[in-house]
N, C-alpha and C positions, 0 to 999 in steps of 0.2 A: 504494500500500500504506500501511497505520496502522504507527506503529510505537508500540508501547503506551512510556507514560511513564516515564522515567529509562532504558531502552534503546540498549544502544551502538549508535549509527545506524550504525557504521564496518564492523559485523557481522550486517547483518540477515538474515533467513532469505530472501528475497526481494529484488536488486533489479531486475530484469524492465520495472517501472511507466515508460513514456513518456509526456510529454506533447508533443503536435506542434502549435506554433504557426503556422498559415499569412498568407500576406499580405494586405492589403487595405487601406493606409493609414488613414484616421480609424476605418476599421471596425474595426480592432483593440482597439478598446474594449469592442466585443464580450464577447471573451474575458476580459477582465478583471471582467467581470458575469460570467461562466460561473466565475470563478476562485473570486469572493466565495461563491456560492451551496456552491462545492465543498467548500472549507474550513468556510464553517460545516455542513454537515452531514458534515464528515472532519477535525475538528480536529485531529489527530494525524496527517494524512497528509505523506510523503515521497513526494520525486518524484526520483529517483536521476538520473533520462535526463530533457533539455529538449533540443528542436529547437525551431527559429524561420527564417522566413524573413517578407522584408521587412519592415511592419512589426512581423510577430509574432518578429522577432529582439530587439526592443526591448525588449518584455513577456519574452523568452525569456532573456536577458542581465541584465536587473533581477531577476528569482529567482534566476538560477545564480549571482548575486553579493551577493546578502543576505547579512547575516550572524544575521540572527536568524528566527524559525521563519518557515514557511511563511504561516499567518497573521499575521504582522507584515507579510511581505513582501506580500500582495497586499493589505492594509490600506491600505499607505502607497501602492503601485504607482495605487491607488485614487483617492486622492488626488492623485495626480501627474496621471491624466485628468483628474478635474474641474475642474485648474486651466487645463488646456492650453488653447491658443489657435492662432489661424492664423496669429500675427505671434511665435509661438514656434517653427515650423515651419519655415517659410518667412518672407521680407520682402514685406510688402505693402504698403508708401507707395508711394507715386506715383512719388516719382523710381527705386526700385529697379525697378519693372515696367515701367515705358515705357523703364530704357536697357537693359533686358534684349532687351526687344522691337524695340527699334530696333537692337541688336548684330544680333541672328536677320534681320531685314529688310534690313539691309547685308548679314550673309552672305550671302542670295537673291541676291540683284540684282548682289550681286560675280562672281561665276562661277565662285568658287572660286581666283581669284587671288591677289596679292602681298597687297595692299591688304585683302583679308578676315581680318573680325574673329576674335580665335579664343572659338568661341562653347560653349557645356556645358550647361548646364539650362536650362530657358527661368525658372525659377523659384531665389532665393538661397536655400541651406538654411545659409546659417551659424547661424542660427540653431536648429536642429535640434542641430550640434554642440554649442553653447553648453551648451542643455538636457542633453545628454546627458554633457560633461565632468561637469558639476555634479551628476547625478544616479546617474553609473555611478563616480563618481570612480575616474580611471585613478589608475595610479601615471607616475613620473617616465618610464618606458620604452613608455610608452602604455597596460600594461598592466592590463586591469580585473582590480584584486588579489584583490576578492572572490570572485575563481570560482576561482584557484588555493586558497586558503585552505579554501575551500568543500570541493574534490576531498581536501586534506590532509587534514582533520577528517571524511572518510568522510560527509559532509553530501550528494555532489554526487556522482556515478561519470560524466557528460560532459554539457558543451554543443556541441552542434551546430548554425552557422550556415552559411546557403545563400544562396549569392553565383554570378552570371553574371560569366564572364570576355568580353569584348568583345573581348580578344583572340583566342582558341578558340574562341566558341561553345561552351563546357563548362560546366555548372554544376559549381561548385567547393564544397565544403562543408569549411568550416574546422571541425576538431574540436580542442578541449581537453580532456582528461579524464584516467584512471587504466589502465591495462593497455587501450590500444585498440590493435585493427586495422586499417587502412588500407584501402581497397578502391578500385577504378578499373573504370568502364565505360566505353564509347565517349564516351557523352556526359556523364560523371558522374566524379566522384574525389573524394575526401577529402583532406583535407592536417591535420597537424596543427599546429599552431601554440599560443599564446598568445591569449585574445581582446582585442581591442583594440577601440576606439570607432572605427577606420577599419571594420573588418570589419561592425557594426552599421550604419553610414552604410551602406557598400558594398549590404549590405543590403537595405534601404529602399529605396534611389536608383531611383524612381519613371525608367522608360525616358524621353527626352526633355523630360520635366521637371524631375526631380532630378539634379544634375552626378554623374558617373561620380565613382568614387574610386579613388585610385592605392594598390594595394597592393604584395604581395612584387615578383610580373612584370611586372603590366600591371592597365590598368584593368579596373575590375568596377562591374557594375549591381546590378539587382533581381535578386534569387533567386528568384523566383516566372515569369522568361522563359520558361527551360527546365526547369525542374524538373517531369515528366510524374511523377514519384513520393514526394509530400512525407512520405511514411512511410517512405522505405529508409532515411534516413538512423539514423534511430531502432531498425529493426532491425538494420542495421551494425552498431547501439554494443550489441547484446543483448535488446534490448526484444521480450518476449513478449505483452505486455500495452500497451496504445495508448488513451490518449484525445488524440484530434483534435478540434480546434476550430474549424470550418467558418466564413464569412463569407459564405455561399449560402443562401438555402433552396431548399427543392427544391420547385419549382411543380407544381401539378397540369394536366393536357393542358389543362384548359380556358385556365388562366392562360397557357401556355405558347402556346398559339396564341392569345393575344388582343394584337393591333398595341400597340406601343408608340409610334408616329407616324402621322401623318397626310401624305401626299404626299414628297418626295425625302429621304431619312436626311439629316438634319446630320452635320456632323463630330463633333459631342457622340455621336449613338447611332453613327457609326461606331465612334468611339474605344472607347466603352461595350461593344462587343461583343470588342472585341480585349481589353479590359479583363477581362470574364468569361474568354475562354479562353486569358492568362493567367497571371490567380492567382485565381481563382473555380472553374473546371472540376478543376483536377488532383485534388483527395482524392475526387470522387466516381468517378472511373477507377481510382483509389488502393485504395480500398475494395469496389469491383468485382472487382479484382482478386483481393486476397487475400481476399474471400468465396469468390473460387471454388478460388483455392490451399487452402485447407483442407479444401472439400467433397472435393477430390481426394484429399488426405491425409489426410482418413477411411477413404479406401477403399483404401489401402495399409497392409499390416503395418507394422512401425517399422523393421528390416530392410533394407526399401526406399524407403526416403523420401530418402538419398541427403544423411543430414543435416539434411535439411528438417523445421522444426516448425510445426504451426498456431499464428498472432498472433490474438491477440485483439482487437477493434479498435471501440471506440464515437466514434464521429461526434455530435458534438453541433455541428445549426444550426440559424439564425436560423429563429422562425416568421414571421417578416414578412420583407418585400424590402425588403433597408436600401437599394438604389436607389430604390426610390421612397420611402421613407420620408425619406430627403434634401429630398427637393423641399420640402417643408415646411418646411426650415430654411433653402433658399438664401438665402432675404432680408435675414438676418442675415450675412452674408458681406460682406467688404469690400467698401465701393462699389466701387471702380475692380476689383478681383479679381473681382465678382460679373460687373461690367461684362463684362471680357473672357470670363469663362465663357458670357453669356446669349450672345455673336458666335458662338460654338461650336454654340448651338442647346440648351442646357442647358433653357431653358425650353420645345423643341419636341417633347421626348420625356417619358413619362410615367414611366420610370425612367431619373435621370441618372447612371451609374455610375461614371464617371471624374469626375463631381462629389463625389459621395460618396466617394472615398478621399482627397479632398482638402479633405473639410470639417472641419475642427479647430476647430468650434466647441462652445462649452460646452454648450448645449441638445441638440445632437444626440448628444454624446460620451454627457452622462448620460442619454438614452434608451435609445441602442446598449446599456448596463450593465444598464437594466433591463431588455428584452429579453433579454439573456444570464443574467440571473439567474433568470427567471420560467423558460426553455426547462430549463437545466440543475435545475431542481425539479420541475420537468416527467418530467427522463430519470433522477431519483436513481435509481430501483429500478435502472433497464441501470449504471450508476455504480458503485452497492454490489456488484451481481454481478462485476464487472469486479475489484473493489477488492479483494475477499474471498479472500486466500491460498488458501484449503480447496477455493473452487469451481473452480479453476484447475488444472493439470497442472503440477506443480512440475518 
């Protein structure tokens, strides 16, 4: 929604508007091209509700804690990609990778014994936290003070981040926000908390290659494992209104049955496909979905809908395969890192996908942006409809 200028934001007639950031490591630069495009042609827009998961908790957690408008914040967020690198990520010299590798390879061969290393990511992200002290600045009690402050000043009504518990098999979705509700499914909960820079690692934390992160109970992964519904959390917190921002495009049959290898899958397109289903697959089942939740509840009175409202919900994805569109950039990737990717088979498939959520390199970061910019100018008209109070069911 716009909120027209000098408008007490803490009172708008609307706050409804979600943005739903999903995972996809380097790809989430994406949506940061989808951001730019937004803003300039909705300079005035408020965004009340943010979800993020993996990396889109990053992008998601650097809005909900600006403190200046929306266009500042994805201005500078802007910048914060172009600068990025894959030795701000992760560690990539030589001696960090080979004793990583050589921990993992003792653990093998030990058999789970005394003498076994105790082993976490195959990959260091302390650097990753570094970045992220510096650019979320917590406060002394971990906590990223921008988003309370934010929620205060009626700027912010919730952030919602999604996190895998390793202990449960649950996705856990930490919420911060103003008059929220709590919700629990079999495989699903909300917890409210504070947001912290553990919560945004936890995250991220890429399954076996990013270290687990210890939070309240126990540790936590990627939020993108189990998450089959990257939209609930957004309507939890009240979101009538959804824009999602996809890190998939959607192939046509022909592209879709055309091989991506030549004779036995490597480990690269094995992984790549685990990879796709999941944090790639879930908003296109997401928005399956509730396209057909609402054809339903068109065709009930209001009486009987049992509470139920139609969401409004635009998907803006990639027109190109940022997997294959990777490939092009591999070369530029650190020798020894490129190294052990190409042993993976990265060079034997013609979209490397688990390469690409791992490429944090400059050239490819500011492509992913212009892609996201050119797509979302593309979808303005579905954008404006979406955005437009009047065209909506208040």
């Amino acid at each position: 929604m716009t909120v027209p200028a000098g408008a007490d934001r803490g009172a708008p007639e609307r706050d409804d508007l979600a943005l739903v950031l999903v995972g996809g490591g380097a790809r989430a630069a994406y949506q940061v091209g989808f951001l730019r495009s937004l803003i300039r042609l909705h300079p005035g827009l408020w965004l009340p509700i943010i979800t993020g998961t993996s990396a889109g908790a990053i992008n998601a957690a650097y809005l909900a804690a600006h403190a200046g408008s929306l266009t500042e914040a994805v201005s500078e967020l802007s910048q914060l990609w172009h600068a990025q690198r894959v030795d701000q990520v992760f560690r990539v010299d030589n001696v960090s990778l080979l004793s990583q590798l050589a921990r993992w390879g003792f653990r093998l061969v030990s058999g789970g014994g005394a003498i076994a290393p105790n082993v976490q990511g195959l990959l260091d992200t302390a650097p990753l936290r570094v970045f992220l002290n510096r650019t979320l600045t917590p406060s002394r009690t971990g906590e990223i003070s921008g988003i309370a402050e934010n929620i205060a000043a009626g700027r912010l009504r919730a952030l919602a981040i999604t996190t895998s518990s390793y202990s449960t098999g649950q996705s856990v979705i930490w919420v911060q926000g103003s008059d929220i509700q709590g919700w629990e499914r079999p495989n699903r909960r909300s917890r409210k908390t504070a947001i912290t820079v553990d919560h945004v690692m936890a995250s991220s934390a890429l399954p076996l290659f990013f270290p687990a992160i210890r939070l309240d109970d126990g540790w936590y992964g990627d939020g993108g494992i189990r998450m089959m519904t990257p939209c609930s959390p957004a309507i939890h917190l009240g979101a009538r209104r959804i824009i999602a921002v996809s890190n998939r495009c959607r192939s046509s049959m022909e592209d879709a049955d055309r091989p991506l290898i030549q004779g036995y899958p490597p480990p690269a397109q094995i992984a790549g496909q685990l990879v796709q289903a999941m944090f790639l697959d879930d908003l296109d089942r997401d928005w399956l979905n509730l396209e057909r939740l609402n054809r339903l509840l068109e065709t009930l009175p209001p009486e009987k809908r049992q509470g139920l409202r139609p969401v409004e919900l635009v998907v803006i994805r990639p027109s190109q395969d940022l997997g294959r569109l990777s490939r092009q950039f591999e070369p530029q990737l650190p020798k020894l890192f490129r190294h052990l990717t190409r042993g993976l088979g990265s060079r034997e498939t013609a979209s490397p996908d688990l390469v690409s959520l791992l490429m944090f390199q400059p050239d490819y970061i500011a492509r992913l942006m212009e892609i996201g910019e050119a797509d979302a100018d593309a979808a303005a008209d579905r954008i404006a409809a979406l955005l437009d109070a009047d065209a909506a069911d208040p």
